[in-house]
C-alpha positions in Angstrom: 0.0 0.0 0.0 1.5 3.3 -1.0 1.7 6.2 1.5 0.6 9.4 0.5 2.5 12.7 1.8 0.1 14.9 3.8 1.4 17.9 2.0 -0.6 15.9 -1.0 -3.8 15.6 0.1 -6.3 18.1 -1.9 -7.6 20.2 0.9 -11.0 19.7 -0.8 -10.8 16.3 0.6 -10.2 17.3 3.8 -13.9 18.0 5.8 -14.3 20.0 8.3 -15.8 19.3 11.7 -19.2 20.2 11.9 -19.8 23.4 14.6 -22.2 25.9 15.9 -20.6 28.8 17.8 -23.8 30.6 18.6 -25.2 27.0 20.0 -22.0 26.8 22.0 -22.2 30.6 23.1 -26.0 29.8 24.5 -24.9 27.0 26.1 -21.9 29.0 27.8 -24.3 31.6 28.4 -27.1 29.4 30.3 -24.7 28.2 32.3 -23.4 31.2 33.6 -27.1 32.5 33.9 -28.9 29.7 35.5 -25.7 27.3 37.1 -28.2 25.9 39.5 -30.5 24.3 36.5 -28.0 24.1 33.7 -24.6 23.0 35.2 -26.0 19.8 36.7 -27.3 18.6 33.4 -24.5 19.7 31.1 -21.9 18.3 32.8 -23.5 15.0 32.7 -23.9 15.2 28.9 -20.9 17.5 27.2 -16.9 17.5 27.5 -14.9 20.5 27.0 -13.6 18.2 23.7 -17.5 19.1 22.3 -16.8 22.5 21.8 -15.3 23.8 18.7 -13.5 26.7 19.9 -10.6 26.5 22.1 -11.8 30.1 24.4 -15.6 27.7 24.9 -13.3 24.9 25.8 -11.4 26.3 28.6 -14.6 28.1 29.8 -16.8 24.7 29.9 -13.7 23.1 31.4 -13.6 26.1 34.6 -16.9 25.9 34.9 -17.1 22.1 35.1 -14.3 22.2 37.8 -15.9 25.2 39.9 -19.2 22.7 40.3 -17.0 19.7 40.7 -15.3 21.9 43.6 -19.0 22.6 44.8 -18.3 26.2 44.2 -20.5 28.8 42.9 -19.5 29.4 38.9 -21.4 33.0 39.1 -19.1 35.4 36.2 -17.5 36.3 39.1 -16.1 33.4 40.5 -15.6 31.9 36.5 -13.2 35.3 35.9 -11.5 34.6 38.9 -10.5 30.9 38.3 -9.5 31.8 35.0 -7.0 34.3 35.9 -5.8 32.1 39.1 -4.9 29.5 36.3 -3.7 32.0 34.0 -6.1 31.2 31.0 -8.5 34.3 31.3 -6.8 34.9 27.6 -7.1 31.6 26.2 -10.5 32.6 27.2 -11.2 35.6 24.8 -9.9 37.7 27.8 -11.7 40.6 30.0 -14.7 42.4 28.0 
């Protein structure tokens, strides 16, 4: 079986992942809203790997741990932990 260079490979070919920002912005969004309805049921169902973007990622992953933690994951407390861990820019950063 012949190998073919990855350099070859018509970038036509290559699909990309299927995504939905605004579906993962609403998501973010409830959660920060309404953490005592939302959180419990998302972090039963999604992993930070689900999101496309990398900034959704790190948020859905701070905001998994602060419930994990049994702290409140209020925009407050989420800014917080990101800075602590230095990641508020891998976040999209302070608005």
């Amino acid at each position: 079986m012949r190998r073919t260079d990855a350099s070859q490979v018509d970038r036509d070919q290559v699909r990309e992942l299927p995504k939905n920002i605004e579906a993962e912005q609403v998501v973010l969004g409830s959660a920060i809203l309404e953490p005592e309805g939302t959180i419990p049921i998302l972090v039963e169902k999604l992993l930070p790997e689900y999101f496309y973007q990398r900034r959704h990622r790190v948020i859905f992953r701070t905001i998994r741990e602060l419930f994990d933690r049994g702290e409140p994951s209020d925009i407050v407390s989420l800014a917080n932990r990101l800075e602590e861990r230095g990641e508020m820019e891998r976040a999209g950063g302070r608005m």
